[in-house]
C-alpha positions as semicolon CSV with decimal commas, in nm:
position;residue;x (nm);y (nm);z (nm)
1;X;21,322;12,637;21,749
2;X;21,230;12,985;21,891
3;X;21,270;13,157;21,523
4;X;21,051;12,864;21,428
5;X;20,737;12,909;21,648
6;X;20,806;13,298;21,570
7;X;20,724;13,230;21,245
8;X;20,397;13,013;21,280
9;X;20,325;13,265;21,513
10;X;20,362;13,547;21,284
11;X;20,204;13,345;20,958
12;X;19,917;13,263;21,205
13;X;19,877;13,618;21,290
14;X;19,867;13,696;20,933
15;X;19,598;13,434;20,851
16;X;19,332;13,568;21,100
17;X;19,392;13,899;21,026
18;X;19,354;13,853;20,621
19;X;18,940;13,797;20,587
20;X;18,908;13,554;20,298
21;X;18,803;13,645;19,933
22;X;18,487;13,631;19,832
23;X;18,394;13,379;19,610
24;X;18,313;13,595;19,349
25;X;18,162;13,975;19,316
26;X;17,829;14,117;19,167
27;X;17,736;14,480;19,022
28;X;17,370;14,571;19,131
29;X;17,306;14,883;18,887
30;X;16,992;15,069;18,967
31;X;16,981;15,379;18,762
32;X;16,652;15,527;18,638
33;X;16,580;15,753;18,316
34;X;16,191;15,685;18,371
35;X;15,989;15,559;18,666
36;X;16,158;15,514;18,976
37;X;16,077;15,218;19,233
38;X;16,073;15,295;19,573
39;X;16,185;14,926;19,631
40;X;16,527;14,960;19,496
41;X;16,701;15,030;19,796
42;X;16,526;14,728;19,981
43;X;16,639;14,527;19,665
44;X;16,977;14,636;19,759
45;X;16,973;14,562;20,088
46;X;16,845;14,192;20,006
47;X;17,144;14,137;19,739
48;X;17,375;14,230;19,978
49;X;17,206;14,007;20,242
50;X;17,242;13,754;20,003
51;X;17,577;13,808;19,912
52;X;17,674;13,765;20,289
53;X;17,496;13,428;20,321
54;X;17,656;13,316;20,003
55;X;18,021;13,420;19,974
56;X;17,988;13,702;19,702
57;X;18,049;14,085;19,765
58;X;17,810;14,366;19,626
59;X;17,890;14,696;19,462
60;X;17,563;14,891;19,400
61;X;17,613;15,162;19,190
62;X;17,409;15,420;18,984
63;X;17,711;15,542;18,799
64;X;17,693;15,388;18,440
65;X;18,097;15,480;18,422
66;X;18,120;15,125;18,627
67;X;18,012;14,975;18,296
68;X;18,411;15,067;18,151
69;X;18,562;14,789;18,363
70;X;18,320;14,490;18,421
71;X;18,585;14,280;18,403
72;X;18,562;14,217;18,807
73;X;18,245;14,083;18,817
74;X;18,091;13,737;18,734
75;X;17,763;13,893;18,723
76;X;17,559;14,236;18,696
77;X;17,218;14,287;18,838
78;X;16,984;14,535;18,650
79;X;16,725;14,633;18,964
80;X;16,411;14,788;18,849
81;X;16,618;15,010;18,573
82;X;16,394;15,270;18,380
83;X;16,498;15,380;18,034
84;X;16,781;15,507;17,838
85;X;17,075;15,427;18,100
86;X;17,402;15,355;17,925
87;X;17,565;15,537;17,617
88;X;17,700;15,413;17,332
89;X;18,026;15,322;17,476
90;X;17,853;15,196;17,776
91;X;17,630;14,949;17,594
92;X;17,952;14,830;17,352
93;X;18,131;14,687;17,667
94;X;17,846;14,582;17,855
95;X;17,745;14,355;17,527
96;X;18,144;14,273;17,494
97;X;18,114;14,132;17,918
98;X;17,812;13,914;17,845
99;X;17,918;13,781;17,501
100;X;18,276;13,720;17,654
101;X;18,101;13,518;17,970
102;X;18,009;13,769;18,159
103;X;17,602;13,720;18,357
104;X;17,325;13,936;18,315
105;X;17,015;13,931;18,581
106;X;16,700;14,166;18,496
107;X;16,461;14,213;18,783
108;X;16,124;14,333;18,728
109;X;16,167;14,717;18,548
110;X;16,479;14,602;18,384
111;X;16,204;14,500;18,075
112;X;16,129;14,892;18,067
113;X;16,481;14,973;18,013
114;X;16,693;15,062;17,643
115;X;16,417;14,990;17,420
116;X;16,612;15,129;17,153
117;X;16,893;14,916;17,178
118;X;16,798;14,556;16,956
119;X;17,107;14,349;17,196
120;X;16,955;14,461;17,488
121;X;16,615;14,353;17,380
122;X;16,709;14,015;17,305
123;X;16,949;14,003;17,630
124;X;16,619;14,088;17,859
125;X;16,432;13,876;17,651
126;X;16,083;14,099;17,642
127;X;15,967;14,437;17,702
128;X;15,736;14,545;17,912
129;X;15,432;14,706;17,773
130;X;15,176;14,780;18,053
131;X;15,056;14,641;18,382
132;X;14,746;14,573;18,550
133;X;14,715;14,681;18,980
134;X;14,891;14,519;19,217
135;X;14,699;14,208;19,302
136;X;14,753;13,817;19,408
137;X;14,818;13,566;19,138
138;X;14,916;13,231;19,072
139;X;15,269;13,141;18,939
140;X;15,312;12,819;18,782
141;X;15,672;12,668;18,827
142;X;15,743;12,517;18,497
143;X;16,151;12,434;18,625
144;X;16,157;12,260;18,924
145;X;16,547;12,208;18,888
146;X;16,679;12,563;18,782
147;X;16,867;12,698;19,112
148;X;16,623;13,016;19,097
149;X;16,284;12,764;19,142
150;X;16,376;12,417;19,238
151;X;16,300;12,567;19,624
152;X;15,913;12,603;19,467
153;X;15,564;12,407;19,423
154;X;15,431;12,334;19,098
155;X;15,250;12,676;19,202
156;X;15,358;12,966;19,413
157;X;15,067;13,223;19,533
158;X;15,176;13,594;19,599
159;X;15,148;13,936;19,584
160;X;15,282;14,156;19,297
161;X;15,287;14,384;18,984
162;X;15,232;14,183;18,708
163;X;15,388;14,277;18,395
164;X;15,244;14,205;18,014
165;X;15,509;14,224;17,790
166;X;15,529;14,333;17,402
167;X;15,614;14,011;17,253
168;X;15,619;13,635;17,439
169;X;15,999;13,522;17,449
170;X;15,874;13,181;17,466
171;X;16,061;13,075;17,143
172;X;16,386;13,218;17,219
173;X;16,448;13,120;17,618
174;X;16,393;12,895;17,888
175;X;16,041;12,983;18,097
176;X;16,133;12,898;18,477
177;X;15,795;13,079;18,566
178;X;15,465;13,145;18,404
179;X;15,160;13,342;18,512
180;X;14,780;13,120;18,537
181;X;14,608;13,447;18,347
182;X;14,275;13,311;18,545
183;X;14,414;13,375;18,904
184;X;14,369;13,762;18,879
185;X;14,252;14,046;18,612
186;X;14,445;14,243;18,369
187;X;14,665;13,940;18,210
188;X;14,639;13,983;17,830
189;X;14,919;13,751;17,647
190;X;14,657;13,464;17,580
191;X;14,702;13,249;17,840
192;X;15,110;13,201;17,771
193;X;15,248;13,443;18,017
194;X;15,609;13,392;18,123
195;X;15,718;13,586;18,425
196;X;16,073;13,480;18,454
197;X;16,323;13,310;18,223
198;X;16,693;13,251;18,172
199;X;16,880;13,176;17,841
200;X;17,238;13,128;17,695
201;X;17,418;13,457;17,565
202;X;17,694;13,350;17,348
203;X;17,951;13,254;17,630
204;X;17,733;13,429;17,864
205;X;17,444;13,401;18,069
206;X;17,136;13,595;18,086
207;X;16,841;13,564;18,349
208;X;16,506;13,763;18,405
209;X;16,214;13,777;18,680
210;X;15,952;14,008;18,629
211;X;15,861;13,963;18,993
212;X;15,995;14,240;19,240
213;X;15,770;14,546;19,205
214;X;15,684;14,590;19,589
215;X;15,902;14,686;19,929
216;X;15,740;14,321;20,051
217;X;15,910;14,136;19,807
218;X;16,244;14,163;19,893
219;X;16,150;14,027;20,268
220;X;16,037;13,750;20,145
221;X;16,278;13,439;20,126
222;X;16,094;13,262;19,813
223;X;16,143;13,532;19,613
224;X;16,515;13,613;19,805
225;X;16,557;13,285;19,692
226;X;16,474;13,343;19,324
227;X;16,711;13,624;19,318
228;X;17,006;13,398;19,435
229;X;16,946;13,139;19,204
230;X;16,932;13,372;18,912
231;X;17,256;13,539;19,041
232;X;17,456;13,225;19,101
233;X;17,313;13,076;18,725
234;X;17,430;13,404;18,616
235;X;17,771;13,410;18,739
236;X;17,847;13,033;18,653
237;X;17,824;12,911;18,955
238;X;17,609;12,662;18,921
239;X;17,484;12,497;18,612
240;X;17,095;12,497;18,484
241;X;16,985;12,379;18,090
242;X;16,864;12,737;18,009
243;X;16,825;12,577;17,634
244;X;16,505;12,747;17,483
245;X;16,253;12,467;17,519
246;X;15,969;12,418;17,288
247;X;15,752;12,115;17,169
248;X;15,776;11,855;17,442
249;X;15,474;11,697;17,609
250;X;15,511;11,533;17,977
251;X;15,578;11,191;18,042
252;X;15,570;11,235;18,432
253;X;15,524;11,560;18,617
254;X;15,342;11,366;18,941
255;X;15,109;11,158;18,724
256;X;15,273;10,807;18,696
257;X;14,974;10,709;18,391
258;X;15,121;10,517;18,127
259;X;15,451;10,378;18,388
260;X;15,529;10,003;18,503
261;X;15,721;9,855;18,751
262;X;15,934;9,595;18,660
263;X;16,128;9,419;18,926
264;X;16,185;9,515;19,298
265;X;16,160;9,801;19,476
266;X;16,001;10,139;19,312
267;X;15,956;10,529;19,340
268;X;15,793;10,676;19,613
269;X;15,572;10,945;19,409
270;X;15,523;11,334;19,624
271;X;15,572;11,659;19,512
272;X;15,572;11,568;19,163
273;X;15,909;11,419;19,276
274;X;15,981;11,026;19,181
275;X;16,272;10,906;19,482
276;X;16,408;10,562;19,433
277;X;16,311;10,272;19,675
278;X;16,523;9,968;19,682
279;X;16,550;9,782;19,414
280;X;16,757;9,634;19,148
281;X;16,413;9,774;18,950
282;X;16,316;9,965;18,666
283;X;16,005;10,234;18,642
284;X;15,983;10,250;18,268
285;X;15,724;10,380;18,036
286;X;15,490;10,146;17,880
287;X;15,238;10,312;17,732
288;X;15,465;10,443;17,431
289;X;15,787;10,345;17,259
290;X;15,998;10,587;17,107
291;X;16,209;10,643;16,768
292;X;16,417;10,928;16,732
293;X;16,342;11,202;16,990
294;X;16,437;11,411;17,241
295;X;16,411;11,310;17,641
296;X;16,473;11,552;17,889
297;X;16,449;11,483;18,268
298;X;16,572;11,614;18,592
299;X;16,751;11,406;18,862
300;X;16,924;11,500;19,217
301;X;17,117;11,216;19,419
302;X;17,184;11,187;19,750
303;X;17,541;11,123;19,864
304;X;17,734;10,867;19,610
305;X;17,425;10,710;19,531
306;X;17,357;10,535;19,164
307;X;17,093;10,520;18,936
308;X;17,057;10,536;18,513
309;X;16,811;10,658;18,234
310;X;16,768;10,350;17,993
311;X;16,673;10,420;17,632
312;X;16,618;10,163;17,328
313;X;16,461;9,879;17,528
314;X;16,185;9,621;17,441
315;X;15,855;9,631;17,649
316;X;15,926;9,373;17,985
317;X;15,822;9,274;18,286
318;X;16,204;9,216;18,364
319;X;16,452;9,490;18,461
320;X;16,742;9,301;18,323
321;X;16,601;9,297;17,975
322;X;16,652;9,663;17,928
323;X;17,022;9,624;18,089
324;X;17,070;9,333;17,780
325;X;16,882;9,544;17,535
326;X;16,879;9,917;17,572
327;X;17,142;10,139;17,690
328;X;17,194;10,288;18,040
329;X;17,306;10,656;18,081
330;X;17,464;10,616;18,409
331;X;17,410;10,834;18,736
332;X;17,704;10,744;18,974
333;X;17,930;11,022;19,167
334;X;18,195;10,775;19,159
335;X;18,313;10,495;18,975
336;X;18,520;10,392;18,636
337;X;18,470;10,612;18,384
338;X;18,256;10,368;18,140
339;X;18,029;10,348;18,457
340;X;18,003;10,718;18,614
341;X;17,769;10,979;18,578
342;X;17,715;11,078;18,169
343;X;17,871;10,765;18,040
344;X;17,662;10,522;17,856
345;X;17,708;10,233;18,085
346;X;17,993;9,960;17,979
347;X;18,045;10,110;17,662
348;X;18,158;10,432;17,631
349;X;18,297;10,685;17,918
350;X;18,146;11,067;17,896
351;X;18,415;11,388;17,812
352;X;18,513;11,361;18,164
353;X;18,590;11,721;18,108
354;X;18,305;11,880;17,984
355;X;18,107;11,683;18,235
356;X;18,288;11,820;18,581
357;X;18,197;12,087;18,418
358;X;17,914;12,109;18,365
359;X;17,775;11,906;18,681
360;X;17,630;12,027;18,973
361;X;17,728;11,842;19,302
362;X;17,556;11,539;19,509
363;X;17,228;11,736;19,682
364;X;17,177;11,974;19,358
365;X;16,934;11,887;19,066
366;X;17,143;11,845;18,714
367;X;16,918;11,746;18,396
368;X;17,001;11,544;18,128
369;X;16,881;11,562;17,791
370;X;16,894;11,218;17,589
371;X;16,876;11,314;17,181
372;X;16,806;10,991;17,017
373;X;16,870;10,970;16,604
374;X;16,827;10,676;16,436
375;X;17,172;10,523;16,664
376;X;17,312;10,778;16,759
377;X;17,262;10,857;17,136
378;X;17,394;11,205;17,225
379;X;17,389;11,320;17,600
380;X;17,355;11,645;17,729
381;X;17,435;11,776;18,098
382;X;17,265;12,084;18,201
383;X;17,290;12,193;17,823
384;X;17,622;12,099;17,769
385;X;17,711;11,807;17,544
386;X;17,931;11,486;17,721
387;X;17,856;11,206;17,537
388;X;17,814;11,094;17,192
389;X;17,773;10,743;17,129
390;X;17,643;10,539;16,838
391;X;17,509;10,192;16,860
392;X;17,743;9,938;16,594
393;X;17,589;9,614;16,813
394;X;17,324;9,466;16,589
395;X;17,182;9,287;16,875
396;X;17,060;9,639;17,036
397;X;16,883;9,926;16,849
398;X;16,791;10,273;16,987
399;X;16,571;10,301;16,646
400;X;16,291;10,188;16,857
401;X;16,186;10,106;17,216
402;X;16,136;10,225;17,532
403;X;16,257;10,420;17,851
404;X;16,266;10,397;18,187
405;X;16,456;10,506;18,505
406;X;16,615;10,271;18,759
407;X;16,613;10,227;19,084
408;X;16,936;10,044;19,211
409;X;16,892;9,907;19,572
410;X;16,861;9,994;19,955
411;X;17,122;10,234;19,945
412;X;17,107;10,431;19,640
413;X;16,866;10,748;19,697
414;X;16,811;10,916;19,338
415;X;16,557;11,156;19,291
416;X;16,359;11,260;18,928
417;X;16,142;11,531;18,826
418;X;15,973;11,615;18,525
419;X;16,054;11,368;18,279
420;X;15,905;11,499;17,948
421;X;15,961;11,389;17,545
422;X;15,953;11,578;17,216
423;X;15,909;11,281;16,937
424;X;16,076;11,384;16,651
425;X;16,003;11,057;16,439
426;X;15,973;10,697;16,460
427;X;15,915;10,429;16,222
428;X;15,745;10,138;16,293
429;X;15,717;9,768;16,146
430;X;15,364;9,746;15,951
431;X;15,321;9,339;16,137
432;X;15,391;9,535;16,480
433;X;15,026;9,647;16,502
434;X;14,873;9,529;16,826
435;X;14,518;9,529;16,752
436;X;14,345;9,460;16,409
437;X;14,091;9,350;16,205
438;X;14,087;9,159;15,894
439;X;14,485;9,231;15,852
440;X;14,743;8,890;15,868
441;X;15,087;8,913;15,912
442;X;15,279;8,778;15,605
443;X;15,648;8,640;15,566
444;X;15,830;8,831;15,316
445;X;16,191;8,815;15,235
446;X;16,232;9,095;15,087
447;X;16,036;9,375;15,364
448;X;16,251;9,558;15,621
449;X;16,147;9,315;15,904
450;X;16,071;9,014;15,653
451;X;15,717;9,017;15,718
452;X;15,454;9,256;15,589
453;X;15,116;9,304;15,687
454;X;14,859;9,168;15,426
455;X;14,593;9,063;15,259
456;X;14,396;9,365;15,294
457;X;14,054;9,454;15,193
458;X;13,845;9,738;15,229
459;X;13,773;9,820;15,590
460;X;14,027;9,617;15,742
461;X;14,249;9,823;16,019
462;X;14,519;9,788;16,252
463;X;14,598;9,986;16,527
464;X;14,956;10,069;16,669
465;X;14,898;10,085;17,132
466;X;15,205;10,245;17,215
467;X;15,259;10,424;16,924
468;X;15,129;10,793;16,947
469;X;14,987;11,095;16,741
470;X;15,015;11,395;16,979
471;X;15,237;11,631;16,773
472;X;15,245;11,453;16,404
473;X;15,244;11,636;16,095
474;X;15,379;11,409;15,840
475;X;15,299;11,048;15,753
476;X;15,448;10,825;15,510
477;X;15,455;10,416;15,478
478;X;15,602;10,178;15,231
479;X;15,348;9,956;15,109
480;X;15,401;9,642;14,785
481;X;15,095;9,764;14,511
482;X;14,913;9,542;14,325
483;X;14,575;9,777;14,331
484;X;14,506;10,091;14,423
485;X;14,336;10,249;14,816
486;X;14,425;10,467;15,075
487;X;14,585;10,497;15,409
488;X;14,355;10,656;15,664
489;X;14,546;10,798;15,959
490;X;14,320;10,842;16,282
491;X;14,384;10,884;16,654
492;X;14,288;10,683;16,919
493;X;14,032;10,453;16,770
494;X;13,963;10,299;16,433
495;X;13,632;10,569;16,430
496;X;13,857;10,862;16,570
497;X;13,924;11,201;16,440
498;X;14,079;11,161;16,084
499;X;14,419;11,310;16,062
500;X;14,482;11,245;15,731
501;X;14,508;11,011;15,380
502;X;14,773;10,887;15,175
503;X;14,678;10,736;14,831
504;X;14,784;10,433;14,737
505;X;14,830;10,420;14,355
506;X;14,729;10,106;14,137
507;X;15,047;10,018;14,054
508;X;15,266;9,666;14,021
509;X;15,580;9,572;14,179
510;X;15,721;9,650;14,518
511;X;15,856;9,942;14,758
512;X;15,622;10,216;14,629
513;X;15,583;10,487;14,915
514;X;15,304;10,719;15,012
515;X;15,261;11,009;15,184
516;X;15,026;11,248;15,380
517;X;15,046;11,564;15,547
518;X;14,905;11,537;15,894
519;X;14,644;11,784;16,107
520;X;14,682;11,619;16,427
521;X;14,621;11,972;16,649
522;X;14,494;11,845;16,986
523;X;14,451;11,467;16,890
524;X;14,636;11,195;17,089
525;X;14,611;10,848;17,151
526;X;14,741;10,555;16,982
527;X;14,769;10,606;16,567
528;X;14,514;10,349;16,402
529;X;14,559;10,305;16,025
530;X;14,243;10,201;15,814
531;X;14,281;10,068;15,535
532;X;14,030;10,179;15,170
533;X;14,050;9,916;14,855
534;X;14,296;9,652;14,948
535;X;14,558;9,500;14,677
536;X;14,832;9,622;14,851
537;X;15,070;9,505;15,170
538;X;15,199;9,747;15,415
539;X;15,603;9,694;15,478
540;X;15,589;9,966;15,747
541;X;15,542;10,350;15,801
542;X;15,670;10,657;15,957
543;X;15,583;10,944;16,149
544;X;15,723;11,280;16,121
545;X;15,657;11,492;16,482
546;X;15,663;11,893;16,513
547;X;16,014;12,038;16,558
């Protein structure tokens, strides 16, 4: 027995004298070839706070040897680098780290650093070009769920050196931050300025703030708590969708327009923040109904609370019809695998997997992205793919309908945040029109939905209410020809702005189809067809949305 408590005593001893590991270890690497900020070492000193708070160690350097074994560190910190800093070698296995999984984080001056080398370019993600004096601005947060801004407002005021940079990296990464031009003088990209920005690297991860020019700064914890984010995205520890992200307009973002309640219960509505009341309801989007796109929205729950994203559902006043209609991509921390979070509810479970994964825990914003083709429902967690289902029931169609979030009852706290769409095309039935004049629906066997819309004459129109422009280029319908006309496309009203014309061709027989290229620019609203000549029945039409 003695040998015994020897032992726990000695293993005991051992324990409290062995400090635990760090959860994982950072490079900060501030060498300068050009300008030199006197804020580095106060950047420093805030990583390494950081790192103390957050369980990672720090090893600032200005020795570019370091970059011959990186293989230590889950992420390295460029902070407020000038110039040519790394050789040849240097640059081959710092490009081999990130490309092998390895994070990259670029603060402020790390866009005036190895213009010469094209990797390094596209790594950073801009260069800098020139900068106006150090003034107070207005940053717009346009990624309330990445780790680096999710602590922000929709806008942030402050203090700094505002970079313009050569090109905009819009195209190629995510924008976390942008810059309102207005707020202060010496902003020349147009009106689109990112400030900060994150993006995939191969197996890597790369993330940028332009922010960080003054001493000031680093004292301040928004901007401490920019750094950490970007860190932690960058060394895997948490997940964000840093997916570049172009084309989508906003569905909610604190303006519930265009939303219905349908059963009990709701969404309290602060902070451009939607948090689940009660229920068993559903907040869904009325105004609109959707073919194949893209939906993208961010969600947080609160302990093992529940909660879905419904897609493919008629318009109703019922919350039940979209649970008999659409499909549910579940929210759940726990339950059967057909019914937790990424599955499409009591049909198909998610790559349990590639979902654990990818998913940040209860307390953390995650955001799904649901990519809608024809019937094929693919579902995305914080970029990564889980889920791909296609719909065989011919009672339910994702083709066309609506979506909606739900909230589930008393108990069940789920949180949302900028829900926005990019369409990408949706057909609709020619008899779905709901407004009109002078057009009848007609039975027909032989149409897609066995009814056209007909008997048209010149002037006669029919307009489509939750069907909408914003973003179409391309138009085309399938009409039966007996005579010749024209399809007029407009926006909003019968008289709105004219988007464009497909011919209709005198010609006999049925299932001719037309055409037009669309200029929609900054038109929106419901579409409105109006019809020229007549002699011809509309089956139904489709319209092609900006990629």
């Amino acid at each position: 027995m003695l040998h015994r408590l020897l032992a726990l005593t000695l293993v005991a001893a051992t324990l409290t004298a062995t400090p635990a590991e760090p959860a994982y270890d950072v490079l900060v690497f501030s060498k300068t070839a050009g300008f030199r900020h006197d804020a580095i070492p106060a950047g420093i000193e805030a990583i390494r706070d950081l790192g103390a708070a957050d369980d990672f160690s720090v090893t600032a350097t200005e020795d570019a040897n370091a970059f011959a074994s990186l293989s230590g560190y889950e992420a390295v910190v460029f902070l407020n680098t000038t110039g040519d800093v790394l050789d040849d070698a240097q640059q081959t296995a710092f490009q081999q780290y990130v490309d092998g999984g390895g994070g990259y984080v670029g603060v402020h001056a790390a866009a005036d650093t190895e213009y010469d080398w094209p990797y390094y370019g596209k790594l950073v993600g801009a260069y800098f070009r020139n900068h106006p004096a150090i003034q107070q601005a207005t940053v717009r947060t346009e990624d309330r769920a990445h780790p680096a801004t999710a602590h922000l407002g929709p806008t942030w005021t402050r203090t700094d050196e505002w970079y313009n940079y050569r090109t905009n990296p819009r195209a190629s990464v995510h924008v976390l931050q942008s810059l309102d031009e207005s707020s202060y003088s010496g902003g020349d990209m147009g009106g689109d300025h990112p400030i900060t920005w994150c993006h995939p690297q191969e197996r890597g991860r790369a993330f940028y703030t332009g922010l960080g020019h003054t001493i000031e700064s680093y004292a301040d914890p928004a901007f401490r708590d920019v750094l950490l984010g970007g860190i932690r995205y960058a060394a895997g520890t948490v997940k964000a969708d840093c997916r570049p992200e172009n084309g989508y307009s906003s569905l909610y973002d604190g303006d519930t327009t265009g939303w219905s309640q349908a059963g009990p219960g709701g969404f309290a509505n602060a902070d451009a923040t939607l948090t689940s009341q009660g229920g068993l309801g559903l907040l869904w989007y009325s105004a609109e109904e959707f073919g194949s796109y893209s939906l993208k929205l961010d969600w947080r729950v609160t302990g093992d609370s529940n909660s879905g994203v419904f897609a493919g559902f008629p318009a109703s006043d019922d919350p039940w019809s979209a649970v008999n209609n659409g499909y549910e991509v579940q929210i759940d921390a726990t339950d059967a695998p057909d019914r937790t979070t990424g599955s499409i509810y009591g049909f198909q479970a998610a790559d349990l997997a590639a979902r654990d994964a990818a998913l940040n825990p209860p307390g953390s914003w995650n955001t799904y992205e649901l990519l809608v083709e024809g019937e094929r429902l693919r579902v995305y967690l914080n970029g990564v793919l889980i889920n791909d289902f296609t719909n065989t029931d011919p009672r339910r169609s994702l083709r066309q309908g609506h979506v909606g979030i739900q909230n589930h009852g008393d108990a069940d706290q789920v949180a949302f945040r900028d829900i926005r769409v990019k369409r990408l095309e949706i057909t609709v039935e020619g008899e779905a029109c709901t407004a009109g004049d002078g057009v009848r629906v007609v039975r027909r066997g032989s149409a897609s939905g066995g009814k056209v819309l007909g008997r048209i004459d010149d002037g006669d129109w029919a307009g489509y209410g939750r069907v909408s422009v914003a973003g179409a280029t391309g138009f085309s319908a399938h009409v039966s020809a007996r005579g010749g006309g024209a399809i007029q496309v407009r926006a909003g009203t019968p008289a709105g702005p004219l988007l464009g014309t497909a011919v209709v061709p005198a010609a006999k027989g049925r299932g001719e189809r037309v055409t037009a290229t669309l200029a929609t620019g900054s038109a929106s609203g419901p579409v409105h067809l109006v019809f020229e000549g007549g002699g011809f029945d509309l089956d139904s039409f489709t319209l092609r949305y900006a990629r």
